[in-house]
C-alpha positions in Angstrom: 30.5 195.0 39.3 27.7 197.5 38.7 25.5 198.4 40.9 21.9 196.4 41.7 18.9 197.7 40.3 16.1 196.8 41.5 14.9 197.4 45.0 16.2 194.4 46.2 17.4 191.1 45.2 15.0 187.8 45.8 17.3 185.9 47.7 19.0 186.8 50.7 22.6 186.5 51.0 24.2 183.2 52.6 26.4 183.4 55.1 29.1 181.5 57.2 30.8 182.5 60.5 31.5 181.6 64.2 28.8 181.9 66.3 28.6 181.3 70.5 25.4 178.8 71.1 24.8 179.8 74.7 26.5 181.5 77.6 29.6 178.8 77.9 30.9 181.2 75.3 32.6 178.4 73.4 32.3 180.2 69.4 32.0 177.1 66.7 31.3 177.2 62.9 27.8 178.4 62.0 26.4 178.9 58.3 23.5 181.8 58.4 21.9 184.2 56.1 22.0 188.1 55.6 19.1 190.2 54.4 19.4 190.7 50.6 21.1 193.9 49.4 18.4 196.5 49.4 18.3 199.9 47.7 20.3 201.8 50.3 22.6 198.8 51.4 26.6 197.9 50.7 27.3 194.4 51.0 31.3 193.7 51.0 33.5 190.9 51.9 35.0 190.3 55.3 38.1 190.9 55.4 39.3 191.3 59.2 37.8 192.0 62.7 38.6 192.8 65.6 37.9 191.2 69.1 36.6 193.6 71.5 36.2 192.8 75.1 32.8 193.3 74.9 32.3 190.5 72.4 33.9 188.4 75.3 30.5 189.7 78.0 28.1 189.5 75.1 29.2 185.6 74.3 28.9 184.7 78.0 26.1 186.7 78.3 27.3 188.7 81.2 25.2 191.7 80.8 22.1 189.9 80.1 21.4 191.3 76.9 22.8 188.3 74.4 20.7 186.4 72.2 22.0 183.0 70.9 23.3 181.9 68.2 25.5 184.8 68.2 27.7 186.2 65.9 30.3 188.4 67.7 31.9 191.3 66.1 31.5 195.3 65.8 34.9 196.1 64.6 34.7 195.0 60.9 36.5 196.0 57.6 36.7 194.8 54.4 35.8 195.5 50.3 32.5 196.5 48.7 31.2 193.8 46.5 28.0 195.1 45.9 25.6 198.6 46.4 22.0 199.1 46.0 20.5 201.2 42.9 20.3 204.2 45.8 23.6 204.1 47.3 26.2 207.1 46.2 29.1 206.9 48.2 30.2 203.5 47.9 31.5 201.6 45.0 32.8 197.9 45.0 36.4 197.5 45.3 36.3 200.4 48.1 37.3 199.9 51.7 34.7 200.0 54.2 34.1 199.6 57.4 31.3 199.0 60.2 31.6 199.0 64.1 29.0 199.3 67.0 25.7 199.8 65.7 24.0 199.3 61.6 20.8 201.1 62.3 19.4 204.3 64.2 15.6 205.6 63.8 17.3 209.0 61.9 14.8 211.2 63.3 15.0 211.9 66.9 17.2 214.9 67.8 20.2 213.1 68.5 20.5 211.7 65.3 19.7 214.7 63.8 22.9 215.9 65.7 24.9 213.4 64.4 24.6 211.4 67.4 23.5 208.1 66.1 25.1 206.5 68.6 23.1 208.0 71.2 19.5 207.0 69.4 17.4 205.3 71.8 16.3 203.0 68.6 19.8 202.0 67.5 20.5 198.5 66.3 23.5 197.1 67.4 25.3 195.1 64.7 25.4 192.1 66.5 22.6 190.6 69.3 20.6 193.7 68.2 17.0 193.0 66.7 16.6 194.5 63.4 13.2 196.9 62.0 12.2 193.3 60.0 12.2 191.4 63.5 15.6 189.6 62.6 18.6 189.6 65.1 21.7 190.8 63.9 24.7 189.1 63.7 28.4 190.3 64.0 32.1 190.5 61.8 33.1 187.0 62.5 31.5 185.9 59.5 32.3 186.4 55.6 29.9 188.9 54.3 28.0 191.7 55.9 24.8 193.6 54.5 24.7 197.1 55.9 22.7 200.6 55.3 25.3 202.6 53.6 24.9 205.4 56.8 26.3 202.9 58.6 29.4 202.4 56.3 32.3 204.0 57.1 35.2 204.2 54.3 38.7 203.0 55.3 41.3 205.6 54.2 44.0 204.0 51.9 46.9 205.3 54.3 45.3 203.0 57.1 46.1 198.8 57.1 42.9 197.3 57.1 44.1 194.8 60.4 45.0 197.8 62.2 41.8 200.2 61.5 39.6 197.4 62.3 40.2 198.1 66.4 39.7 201.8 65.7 36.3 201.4 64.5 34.9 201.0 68.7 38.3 201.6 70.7 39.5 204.2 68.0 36.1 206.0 68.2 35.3 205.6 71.8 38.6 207.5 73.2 38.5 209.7 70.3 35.2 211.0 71.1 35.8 212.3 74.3 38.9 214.2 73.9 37.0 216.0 71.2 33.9 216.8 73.1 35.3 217.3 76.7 37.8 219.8 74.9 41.1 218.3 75.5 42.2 218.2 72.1 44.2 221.2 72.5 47.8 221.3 71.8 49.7 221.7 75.6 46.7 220.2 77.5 47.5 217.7 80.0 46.0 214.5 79.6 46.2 211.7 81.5 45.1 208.2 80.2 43.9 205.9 83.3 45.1 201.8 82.2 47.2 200.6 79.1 44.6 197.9 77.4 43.3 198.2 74.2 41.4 201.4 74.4 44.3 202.9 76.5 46.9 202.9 74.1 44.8 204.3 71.9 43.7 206.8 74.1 47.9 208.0 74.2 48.0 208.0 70.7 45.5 209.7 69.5 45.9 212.6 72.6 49.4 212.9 71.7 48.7 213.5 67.6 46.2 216.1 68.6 49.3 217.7 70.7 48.4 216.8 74.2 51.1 216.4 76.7 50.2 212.9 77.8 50.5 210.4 81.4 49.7 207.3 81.4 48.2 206.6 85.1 48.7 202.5 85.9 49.0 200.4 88.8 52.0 198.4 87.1 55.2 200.0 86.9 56.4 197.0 84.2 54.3 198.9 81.8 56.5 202.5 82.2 58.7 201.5 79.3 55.7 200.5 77.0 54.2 203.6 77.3 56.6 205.6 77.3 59.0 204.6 74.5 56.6 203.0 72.6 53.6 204.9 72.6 54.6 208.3 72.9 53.4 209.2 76.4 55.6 212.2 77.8 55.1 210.4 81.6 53.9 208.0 83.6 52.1 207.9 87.0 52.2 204.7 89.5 48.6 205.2 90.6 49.8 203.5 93.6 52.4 205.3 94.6 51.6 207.9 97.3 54.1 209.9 96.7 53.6 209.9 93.2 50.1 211.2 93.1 50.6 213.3 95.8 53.2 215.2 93.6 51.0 215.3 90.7 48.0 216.7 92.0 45.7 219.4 90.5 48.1 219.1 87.3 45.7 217.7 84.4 43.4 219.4 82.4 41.6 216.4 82.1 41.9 212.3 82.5 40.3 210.0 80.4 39.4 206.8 82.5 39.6 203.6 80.3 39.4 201.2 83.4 36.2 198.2 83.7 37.5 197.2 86.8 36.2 198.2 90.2 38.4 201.0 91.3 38.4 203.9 93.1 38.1 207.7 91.7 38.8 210.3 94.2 42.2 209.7 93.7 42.0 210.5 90.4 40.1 213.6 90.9 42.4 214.8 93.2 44.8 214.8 90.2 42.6 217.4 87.9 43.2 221.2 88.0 40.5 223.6 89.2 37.5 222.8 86.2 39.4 219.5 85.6 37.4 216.6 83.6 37.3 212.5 84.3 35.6 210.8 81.7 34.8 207.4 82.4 35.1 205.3 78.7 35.3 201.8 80.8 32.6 200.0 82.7 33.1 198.4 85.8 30.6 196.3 86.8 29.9 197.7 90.2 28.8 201.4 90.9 31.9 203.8 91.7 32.0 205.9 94.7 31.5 209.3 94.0 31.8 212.1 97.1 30.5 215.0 96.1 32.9 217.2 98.1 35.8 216.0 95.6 34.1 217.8 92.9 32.8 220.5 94.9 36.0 221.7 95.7 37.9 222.9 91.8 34.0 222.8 89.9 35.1 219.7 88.9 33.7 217.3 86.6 32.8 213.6 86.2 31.2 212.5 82.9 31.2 209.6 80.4 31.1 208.8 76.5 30.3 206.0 74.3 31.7 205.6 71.0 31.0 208.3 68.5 28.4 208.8 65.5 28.8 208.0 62.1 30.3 211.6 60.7 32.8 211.8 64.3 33.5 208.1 63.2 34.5 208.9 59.9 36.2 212.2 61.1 38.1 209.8 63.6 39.4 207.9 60.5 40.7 210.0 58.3 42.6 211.7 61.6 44.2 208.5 62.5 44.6 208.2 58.3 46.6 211.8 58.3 48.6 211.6 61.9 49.9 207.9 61.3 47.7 206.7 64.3 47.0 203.2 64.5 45.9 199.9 67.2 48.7 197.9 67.9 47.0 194.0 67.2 48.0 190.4 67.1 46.5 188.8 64.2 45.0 185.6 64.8 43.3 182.6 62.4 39.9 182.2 63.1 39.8 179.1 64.4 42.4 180.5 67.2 38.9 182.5 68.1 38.5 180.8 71.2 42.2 180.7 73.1 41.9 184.4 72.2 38.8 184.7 74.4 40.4 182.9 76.9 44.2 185.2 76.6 41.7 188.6 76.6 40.4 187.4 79.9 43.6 187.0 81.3 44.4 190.5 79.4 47.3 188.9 78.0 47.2 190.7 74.5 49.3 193.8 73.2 46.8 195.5 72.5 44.3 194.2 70.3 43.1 190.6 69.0 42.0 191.1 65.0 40.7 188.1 62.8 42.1 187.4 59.8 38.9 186.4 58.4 39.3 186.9 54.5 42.6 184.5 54.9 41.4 182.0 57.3 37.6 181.3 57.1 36.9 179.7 54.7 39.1 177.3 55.6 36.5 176.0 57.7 33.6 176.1 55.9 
């Protein structure tokens, strides 16, 4: 397929996915349309996605931000049917990818910076309003339209179900252990929960040569982590004696945890100039004493995902060191009992749709 020519083509582009109608969360069948491929824009084929915990808030509406119909989704991949006259770094038959956001203003200092993700104008890519007045919808559907920015290419090494997840757990664990500076080969890193950014946290920590606990209050998840992930250790979180024995011995703790729960315990873990980075979000504020940092200079801070070159730079990463999301691939119309199972967290690690297999079957 060659690439369009003109700025844009007359019609837009039809459209068919799952879509939640209002805060029940129940996701049902639901044709739509996407802008027309402009200039600047890649338009591919759905080929999976993966189910993110927040699409299971946004469809309830739990943070008070959804708009309805809405089209979940922010961990897409696919194949490049089409580019814009403008576009250069995409071609169709290529492997591409799109997660949290499909838009940033590009001219405030953090995008500048490469920091897209921090724009105060982003657009999220689904329940996010567009610069035409539109709302966006998400990767449970056949066919996205996206600014080529915002595309990120899929390394042939990675399977397209398994990079999916890495496009907003990947990048949001990633992120950190760059930035926080705990990407160093014999740093000790502790991972806080095993979910579906916590695995990935272990993996990608112990590819960058990290010396890696995972910190849990279940003990039936030792095993798991430590023979199937990688991690070197494993810490009951519960277990006085445990963390009593461990204290002031990491260089830094990555906290993937959205439930309430308390910190000063884990502080009490980091060395003198030790980091916790919260990547979770529990709905209530933490407690935070101040004299638990006070005492070591110790530090408390936070990330969320990554911008489009550290997302890309995540990718290839995971593409060279073998590092993948461990998922349970799921037919579309199994959309809903998935909701339900990530509720009850009963998934290793990661839900993906196999929507290029399965959804047209439903149209």
């Amino acid at each position: 397929m060659a690439a369009i020519q003109s700025a844009e083509q007359e019609h837009p582009v039809p459209a068919f996915g799952w879509a939640a109608r209002d805060q029940s969360g129940v996701l049902s069948p639901f044709n739509f349309s996407r802008r027309a491929t402009g200039e600047t824009d890649v338009k591919f084929k759905v080929l999976y996605c993966g189910i993110c915990h927040s699409d299971l808030h946004m469809i309830k509406n739990e943070w008070g931000t959804s708009t309805y119909p809405l089209v979940p989704g922010h961990e897409i991949v696919g194949q490049v049917t089409e580019v814009g006259s403008q576009v250069t770094r995409f071609n169709p038959g290529d492997r591409v990818g799109v997660g949290c956001i499909v838009a940033s203003c590009r001219s405030c200092d953090n995008c500048i910076n490469d920091l897209e993700n921090y724009c105060p104008k982003y657009t999220l890519t689904y329940s996010g309003l567009s610069s035409d007045g539109t709302i966006t919808y998400g990767g449970y559907s056949d066919v996205m339209v996206c600014d080529e920015h915002f595309v990120l290419r899929i390394p042939d090494a990675l399977p397209l179900h398994s990079a999916a997840p890495l496009l907003c757990a990947g990048i949001t664990v990633y992120s950190p252990l760059r930035y926080y500076g705990l990407d160093r080969p014999g740093m000790k890193v502790g991972v806080v929960g095993l979910g579906g950014l916590g695995h990935v946290a272990v993996k990608f920590a112990k590819a960058m040569g990290a010396k890696v606990t995972v910190i849990s209050t279940s003990p039936a998840k030792k095993e798991e982590a430590i023979r199937n992930l990688g991690a070197d250790s494993f810490l009951i979180s519960r277990d006085q004696d445990e963390m009593k024995a461990a204290m002031g011995s990491f260089d830094g703790i990555i906290d993937t945890v959205s439930a309430d729960h308390p910190l000063v315990p884990l502080i009490g873990l980091l060395k003198t100039n030790g980091k916790l980075v919260l990547v979770g979000a529990p709905p209530k504020p933490l407690e935070l004493p101040a004299f638990s940092l006070l005492m070591g200079r110790k530090m408390v801070g936070g990330s969320g995902i990554g911008g489009m070159k550290e997302t890309q730079e995540m990718l290839d990463f995971a593409a060279k060191h073998g590092v993948a999301a461990e998922v349970e691939v799921v037919p579309v119309e199994y959309v809903n009992e998935a909701m339900e199972r990530l509720e009850r967290a009963d998934v290793k690690y990661r839900f993906v749709i196999d929507v290029g297999n399965t959804l047209l079957n439903n149209a």
